[in-house]
LOLUMTI-359491 format. One record per atom (N, C-alpha, C, O, CB): residue in three letters; x, y, z. Coordinates in steps of 0.1 Angstrom, whole numbers, padded with zeros to 4 digits, always signed. Glycine has a CB too. Example, Ala and Ser with C-alpha at 12.3 -4.5 7.8 and 13.67 -1.06 7.14 Angstrom:
# LOLUMTI-359491
ALA+0132-0057+0078
ALA+0123-0045+0078
ALA+0132-0033+0078
ALA+0142-0033+0085
ALA+0113-0045+0090
SER+0128-0022+0071
SER+0137-0011+0071
SER+0129+0000+0079
SER+0134+0011+0080
SER+0141-0006+0057
END
This chain:
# LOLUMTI-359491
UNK+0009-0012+0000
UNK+0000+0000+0000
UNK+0009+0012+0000
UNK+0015+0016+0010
UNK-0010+0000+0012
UNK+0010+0019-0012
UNK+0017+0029-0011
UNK+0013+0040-0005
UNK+0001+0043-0005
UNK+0021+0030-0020
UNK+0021+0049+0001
UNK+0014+0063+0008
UNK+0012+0077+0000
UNK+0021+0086+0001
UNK+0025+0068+0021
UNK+0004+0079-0007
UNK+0002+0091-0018
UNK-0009+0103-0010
UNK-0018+0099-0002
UNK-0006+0084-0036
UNK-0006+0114-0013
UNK-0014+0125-0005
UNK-0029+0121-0012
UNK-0032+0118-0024
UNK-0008+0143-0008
UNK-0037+0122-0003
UNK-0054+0121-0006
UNK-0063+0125-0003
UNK-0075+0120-0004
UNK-0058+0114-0005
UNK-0056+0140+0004
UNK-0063+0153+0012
UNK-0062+0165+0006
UNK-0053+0171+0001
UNK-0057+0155+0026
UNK-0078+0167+0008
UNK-0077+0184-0002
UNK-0069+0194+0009
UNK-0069+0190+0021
UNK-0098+0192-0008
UNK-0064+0204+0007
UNK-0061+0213+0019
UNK-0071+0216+0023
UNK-0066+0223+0032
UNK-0053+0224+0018
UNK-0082+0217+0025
UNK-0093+0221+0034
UNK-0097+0213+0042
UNK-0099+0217+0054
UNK-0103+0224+0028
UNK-0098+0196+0039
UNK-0099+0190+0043
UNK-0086+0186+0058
UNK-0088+0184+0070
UNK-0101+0184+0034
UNK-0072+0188+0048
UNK-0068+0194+0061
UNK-0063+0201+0070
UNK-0057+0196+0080
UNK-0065+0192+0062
UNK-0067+0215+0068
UNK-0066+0227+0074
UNK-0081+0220+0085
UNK-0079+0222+0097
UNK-0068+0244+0061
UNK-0091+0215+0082
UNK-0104+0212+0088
UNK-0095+0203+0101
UNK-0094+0208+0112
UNK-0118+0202+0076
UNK-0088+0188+0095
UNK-0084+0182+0101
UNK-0070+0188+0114
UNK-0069+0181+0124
UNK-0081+0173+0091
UNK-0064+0200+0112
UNK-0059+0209+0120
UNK-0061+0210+0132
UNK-0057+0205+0142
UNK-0060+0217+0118
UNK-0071+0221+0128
UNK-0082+0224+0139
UNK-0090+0219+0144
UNK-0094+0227+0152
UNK-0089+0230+0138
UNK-0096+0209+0145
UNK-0101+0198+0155
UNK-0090+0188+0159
UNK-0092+0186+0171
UNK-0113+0189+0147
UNK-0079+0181+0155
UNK-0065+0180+0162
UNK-0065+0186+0177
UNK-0067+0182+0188
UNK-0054+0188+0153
UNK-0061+0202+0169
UNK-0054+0213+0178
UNK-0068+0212+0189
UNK-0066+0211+0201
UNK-0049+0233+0168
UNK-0079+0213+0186
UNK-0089+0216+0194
UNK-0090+0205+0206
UNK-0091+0206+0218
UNK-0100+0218+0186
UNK-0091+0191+0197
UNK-0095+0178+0209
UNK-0086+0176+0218
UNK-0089+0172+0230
UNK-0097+0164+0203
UNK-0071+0180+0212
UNK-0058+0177+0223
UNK-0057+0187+0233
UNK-0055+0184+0245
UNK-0043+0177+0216
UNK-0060+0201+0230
UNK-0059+0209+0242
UNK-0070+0204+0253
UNK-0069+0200+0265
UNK-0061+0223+0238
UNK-0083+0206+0244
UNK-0095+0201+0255
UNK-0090+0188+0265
UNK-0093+0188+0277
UNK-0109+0194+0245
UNK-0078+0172+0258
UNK-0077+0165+0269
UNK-0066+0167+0279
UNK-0063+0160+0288
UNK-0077+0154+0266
UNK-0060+0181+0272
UNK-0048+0188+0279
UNK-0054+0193+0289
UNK-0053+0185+0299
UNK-0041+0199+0272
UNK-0060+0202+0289
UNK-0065+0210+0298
UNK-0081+0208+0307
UNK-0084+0217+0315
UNK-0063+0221+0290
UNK-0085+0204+0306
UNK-0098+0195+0309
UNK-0101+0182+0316
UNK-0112+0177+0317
UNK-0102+0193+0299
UNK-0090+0176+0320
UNK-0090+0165+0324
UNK-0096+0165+0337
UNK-0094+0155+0344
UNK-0079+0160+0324
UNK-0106+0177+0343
UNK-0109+0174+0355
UNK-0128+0175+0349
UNK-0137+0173+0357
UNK-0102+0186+0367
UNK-0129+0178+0337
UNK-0141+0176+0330
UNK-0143+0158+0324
UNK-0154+0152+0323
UNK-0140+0188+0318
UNK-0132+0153+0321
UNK-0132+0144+0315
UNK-0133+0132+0326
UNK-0140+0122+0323
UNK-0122+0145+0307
UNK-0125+0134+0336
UNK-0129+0123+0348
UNK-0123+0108+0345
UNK-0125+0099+0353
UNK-0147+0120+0349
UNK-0114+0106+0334
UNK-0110+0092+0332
UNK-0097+0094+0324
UNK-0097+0099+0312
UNK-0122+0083+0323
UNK-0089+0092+0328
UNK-0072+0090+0325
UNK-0071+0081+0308
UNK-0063+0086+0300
UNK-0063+0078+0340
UNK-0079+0072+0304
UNK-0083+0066+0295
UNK-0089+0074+0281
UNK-0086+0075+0269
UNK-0090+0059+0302
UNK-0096+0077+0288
UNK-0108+0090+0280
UNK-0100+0097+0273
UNK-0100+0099+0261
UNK-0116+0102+0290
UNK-0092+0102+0284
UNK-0081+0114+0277
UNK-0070+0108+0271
UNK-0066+0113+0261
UNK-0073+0124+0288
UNK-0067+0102+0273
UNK-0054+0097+0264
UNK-0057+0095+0250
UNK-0049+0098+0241
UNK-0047+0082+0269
UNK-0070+0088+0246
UNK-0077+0088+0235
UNK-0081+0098+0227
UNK-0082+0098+0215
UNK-0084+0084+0237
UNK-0084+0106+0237
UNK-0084+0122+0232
UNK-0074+0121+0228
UNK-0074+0118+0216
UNK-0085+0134+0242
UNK-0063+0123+0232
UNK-0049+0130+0230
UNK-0045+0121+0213
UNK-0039+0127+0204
UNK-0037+0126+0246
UNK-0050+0104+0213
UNK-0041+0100+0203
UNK-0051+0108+0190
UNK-0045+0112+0179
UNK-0039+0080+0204
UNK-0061+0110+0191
UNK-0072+0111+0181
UNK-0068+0126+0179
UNK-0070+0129+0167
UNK-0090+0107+0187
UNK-0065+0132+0183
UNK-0059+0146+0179
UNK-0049+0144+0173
UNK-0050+0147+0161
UNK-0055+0155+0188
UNK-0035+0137+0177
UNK-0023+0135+0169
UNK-0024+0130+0160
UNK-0019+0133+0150
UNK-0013+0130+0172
UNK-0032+0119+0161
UNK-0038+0116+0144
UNK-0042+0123+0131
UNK-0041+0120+0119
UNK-0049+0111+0145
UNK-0048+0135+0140
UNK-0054+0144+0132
UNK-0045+0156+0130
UNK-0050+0164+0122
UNK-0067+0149+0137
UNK-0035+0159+0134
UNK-0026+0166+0135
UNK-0016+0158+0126
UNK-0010+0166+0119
UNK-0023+0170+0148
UNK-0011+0146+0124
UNK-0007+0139+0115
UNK-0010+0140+0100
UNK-0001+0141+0092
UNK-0009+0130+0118
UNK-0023+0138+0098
UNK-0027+0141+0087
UNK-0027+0155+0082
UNK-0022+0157+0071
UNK-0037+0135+0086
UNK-0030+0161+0085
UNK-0025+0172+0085
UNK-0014+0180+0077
UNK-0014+0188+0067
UNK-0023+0172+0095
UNK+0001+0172+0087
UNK+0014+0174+0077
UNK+0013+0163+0067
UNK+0015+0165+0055
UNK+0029+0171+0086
UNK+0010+0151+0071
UNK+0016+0146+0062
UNK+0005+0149+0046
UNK+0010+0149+0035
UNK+0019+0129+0069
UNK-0010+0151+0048
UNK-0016+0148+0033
UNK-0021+0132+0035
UNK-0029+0128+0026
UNK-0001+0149+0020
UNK-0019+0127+0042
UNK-0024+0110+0038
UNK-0035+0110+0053
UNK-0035+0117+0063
UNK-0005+0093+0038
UNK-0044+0097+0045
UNK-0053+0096+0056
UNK-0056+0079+0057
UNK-0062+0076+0047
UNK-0067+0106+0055
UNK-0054+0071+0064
UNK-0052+0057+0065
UNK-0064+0051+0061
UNK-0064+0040+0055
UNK-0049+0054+0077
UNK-0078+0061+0067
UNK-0091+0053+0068
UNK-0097+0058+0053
UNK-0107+0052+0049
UNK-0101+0057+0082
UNK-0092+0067+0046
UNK-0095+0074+0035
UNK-0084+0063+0025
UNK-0090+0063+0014
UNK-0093+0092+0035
UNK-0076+0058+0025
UNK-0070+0049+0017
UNK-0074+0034+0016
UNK-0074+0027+0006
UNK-0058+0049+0019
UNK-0079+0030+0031
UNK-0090+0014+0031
UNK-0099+0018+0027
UNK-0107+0008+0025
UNK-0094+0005+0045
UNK-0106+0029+0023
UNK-0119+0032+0021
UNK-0118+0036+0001
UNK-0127+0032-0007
UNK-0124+0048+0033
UNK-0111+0042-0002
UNK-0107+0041-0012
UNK-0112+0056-0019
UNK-0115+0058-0031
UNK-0111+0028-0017
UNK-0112+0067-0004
UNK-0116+0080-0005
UNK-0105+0089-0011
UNK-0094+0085-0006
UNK-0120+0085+0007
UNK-0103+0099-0019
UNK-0094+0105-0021
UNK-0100+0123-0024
UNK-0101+0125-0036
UNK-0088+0096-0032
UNK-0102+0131-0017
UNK-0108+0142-0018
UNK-0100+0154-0023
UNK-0103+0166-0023
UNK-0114+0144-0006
UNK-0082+0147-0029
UNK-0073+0154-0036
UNK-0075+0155-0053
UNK-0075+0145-0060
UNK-0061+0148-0033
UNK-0076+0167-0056
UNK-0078+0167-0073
UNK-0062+0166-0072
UNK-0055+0169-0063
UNK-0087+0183-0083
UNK-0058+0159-0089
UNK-0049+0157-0094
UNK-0047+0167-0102
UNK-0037+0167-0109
UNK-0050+0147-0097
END
């Protein structure tokens, strides 16, 4: 499976900001969140999205066989 970009920039400028948004929230909020678990999940599901991001590729958009990049 090769790794080719398959993100429009909006898509990931979108994917950014909900990143930047979900990780601070389990940054800073963990007395709203109530579960050490909860948050860490928070946290990976942001870097995920903060991942895609830089990189352009999206894992579940390549098993899915989504590509929202014009050529």
């Amino acid at each position: 499976m090769a790794i080719t970009s398959n993100l429009n920039p909006i898509d990931r400028s979108i994917r950014g900001v909900i990143g930047i948004c979900i990780m601070a929230f389990a940054l800073f909020n963990d007395n709203l969140i109530g579960d050490v678990f909860i948050e860490i999940l928070l946290g990976i599901f942001g870097l995920l999205n903060l991942i895609s991001l830089f990189s352009g590729w999206c894992p579940v958009y390549q098993l899915a066989g989504i590509n929202t990049r014009k050529h």
